[in-house]
N, C-alpha and C positions, 0 to 999 in steps of 0.2 A: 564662327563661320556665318554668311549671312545667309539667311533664310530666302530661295528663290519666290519668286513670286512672277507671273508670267499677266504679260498683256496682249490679248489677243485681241482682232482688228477693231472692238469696242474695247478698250484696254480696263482692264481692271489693278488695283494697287493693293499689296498685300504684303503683308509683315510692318506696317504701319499701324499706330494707334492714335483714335482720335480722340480726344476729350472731348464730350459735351457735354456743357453746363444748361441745366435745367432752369429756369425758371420759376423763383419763390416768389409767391403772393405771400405780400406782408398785410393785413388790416390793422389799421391806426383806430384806438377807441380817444374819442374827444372828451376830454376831463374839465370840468370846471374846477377853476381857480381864483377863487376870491381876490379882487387884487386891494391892498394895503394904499390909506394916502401916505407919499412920503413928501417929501423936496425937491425930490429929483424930477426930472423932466421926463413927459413920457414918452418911450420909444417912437421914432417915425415911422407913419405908416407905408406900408406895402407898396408899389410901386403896380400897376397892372401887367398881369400874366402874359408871359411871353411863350409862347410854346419854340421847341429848339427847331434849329433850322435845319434843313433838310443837309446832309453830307455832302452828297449828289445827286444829278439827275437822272430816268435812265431816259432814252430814246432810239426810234427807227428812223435811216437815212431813208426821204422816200424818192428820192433824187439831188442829184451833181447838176446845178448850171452853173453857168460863170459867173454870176455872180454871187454862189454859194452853196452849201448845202440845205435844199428843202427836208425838215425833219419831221414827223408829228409830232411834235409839242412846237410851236411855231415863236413860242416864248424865247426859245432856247437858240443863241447864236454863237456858230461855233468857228467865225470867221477870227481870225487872230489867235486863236488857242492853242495851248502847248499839245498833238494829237502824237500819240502811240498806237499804231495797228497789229492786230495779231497775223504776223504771218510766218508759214509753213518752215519747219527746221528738221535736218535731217539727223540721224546718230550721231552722224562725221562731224557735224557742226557743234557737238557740245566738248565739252572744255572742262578738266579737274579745278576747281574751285569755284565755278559757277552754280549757281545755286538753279534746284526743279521745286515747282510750286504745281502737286496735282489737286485740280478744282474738280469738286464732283457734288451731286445730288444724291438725296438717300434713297434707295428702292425699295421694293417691295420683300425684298430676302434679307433685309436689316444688314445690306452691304451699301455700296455706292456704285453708281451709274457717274465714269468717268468722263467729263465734257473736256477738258485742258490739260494738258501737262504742259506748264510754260516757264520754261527758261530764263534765265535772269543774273545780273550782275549785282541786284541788289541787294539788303542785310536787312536780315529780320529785326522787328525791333519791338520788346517788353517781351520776347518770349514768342511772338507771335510769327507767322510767315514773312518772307520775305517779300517788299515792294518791290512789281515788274516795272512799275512806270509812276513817277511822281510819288503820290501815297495811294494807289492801286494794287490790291494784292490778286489782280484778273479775277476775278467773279463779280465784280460789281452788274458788268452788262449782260449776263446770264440768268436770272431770274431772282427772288427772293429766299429761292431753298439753296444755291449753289452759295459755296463754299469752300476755301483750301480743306483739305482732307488729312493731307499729310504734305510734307516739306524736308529740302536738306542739302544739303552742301554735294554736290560731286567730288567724290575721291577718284574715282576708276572708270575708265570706259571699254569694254571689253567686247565688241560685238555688238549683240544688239543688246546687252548685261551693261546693265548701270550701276557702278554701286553709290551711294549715297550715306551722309552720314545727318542724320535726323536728330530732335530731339530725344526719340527713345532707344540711341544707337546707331548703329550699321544697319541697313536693309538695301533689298539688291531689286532693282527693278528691271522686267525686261517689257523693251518696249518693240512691239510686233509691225508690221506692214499695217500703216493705212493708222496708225496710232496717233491724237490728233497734238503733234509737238509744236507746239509753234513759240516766237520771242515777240516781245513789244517793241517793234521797231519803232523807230521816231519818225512822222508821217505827217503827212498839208491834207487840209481840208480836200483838195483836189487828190487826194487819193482815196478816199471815200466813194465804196460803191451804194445802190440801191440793196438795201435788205441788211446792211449795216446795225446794230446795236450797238450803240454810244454811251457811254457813262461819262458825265462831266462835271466836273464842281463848276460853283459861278458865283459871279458879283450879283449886286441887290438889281441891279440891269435885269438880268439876265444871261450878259455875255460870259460864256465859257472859260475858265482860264486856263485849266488841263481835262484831257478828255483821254481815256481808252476806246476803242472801238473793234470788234468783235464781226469778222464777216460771217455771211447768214450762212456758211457749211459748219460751222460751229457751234451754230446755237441751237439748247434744248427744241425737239420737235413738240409741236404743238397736238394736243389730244384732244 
């Protein structure tokens, strides 16, 4: 039987378990190593450090004109990009085999403070949540503590009762009035409003090649 779990107009998710992995500091001690003459040629050296490149970017729309969006980071061009915007879906609108990706922040009661439940036709993949749009698993444009939380296949839609079949089983989600469900639709730079947050990969340009973008009733308030 699934375990209820109740989302009320801040919805919270429950009967879900989330793994986190902590972080091991490793310390490396430097050994000398006398080295031997041989024959053999000596190894080539080192080529200079590359630090890795950034995944994505994040950013604010700070206005829509015609001839694009102004964003702050003024580097960033999101003219010609593959764009997905989060917008608003009701109960009616979800569908047995569709997969829910809930994205949340951790709070102060060592639960989560839920920002997204968002919908999706996509397939999880190594185990991890499922992609809403390109390789976005929606928390990119939400800050650096937001993350999926929990994930899982719709089996059943019952009312406002979701059941859901997750990595750790069956669990039953119910999602309340004012609960914030939205899908990544596929979306033109001119549908971009001000107050927007954008996540976007890009070329060495800068030009964007896919983006998510997140309207500002969505996103974490600022403290």
């Amino acid at each position: 039987m699934p375990a209820p779990a109740a989302v009320p107009g801040r919805p919270a998710w429950a009967g879900a378990a989330l793994l986190a992995g902590g972080l091991l500091a490793l310390a490396a001690a430097a050994a000398f190593v006398p080295i031997l003459l041989s024959d053999e040629s000596p190894p080539p050296r080192a080529g200079p450090f590359r630090p890795p490149e950034e995944p994505y970017r994040v950013t604010q729309v700070v206005e829509v004109t015609e001839s694009g969006p102004l964003l702050e980071d003024r580097s960033l061009d999101l003219r010609g990009a593959e764009i997905a915007r989060a917008v608003p879906q009701r109960i009616a609108d979800l569908r047995p085999g569709e997969a829910i990706v809930v994205i949340g922040v951790p709070n102060e009661v060592r639960n989560f403070a839920i920002l997204l439940i968002a919908v999706t036709a996509g397939r999880a993949r190594d185990g991890g949540p499922p992609r809403v749009f390109a390789d976005f698993s929606g928390h990119e444009a939400l800050g650096t503590n937001a993350a999926p939380v929990a994930w899982g296949t719709i089996a059943s839609v019952e009312g406002e009762r979701v059941v859901v079949e997750g990595p750790g089983g069956e669990a039953e989600l119910t999602i309340g009035e004012g609960a914030p469900l939205v899908r990544f639709a596929p979306a033109d730079w001119r549908d971009l409003a001000p107050g927007d947050r954008v996540a976007a990969t890009f070329d060495a340009s800068g030009r964007a090649r896919q983006a998510i973008a997140v309207p500002a009733a969505y996103l974490p308030k600022e403290r």
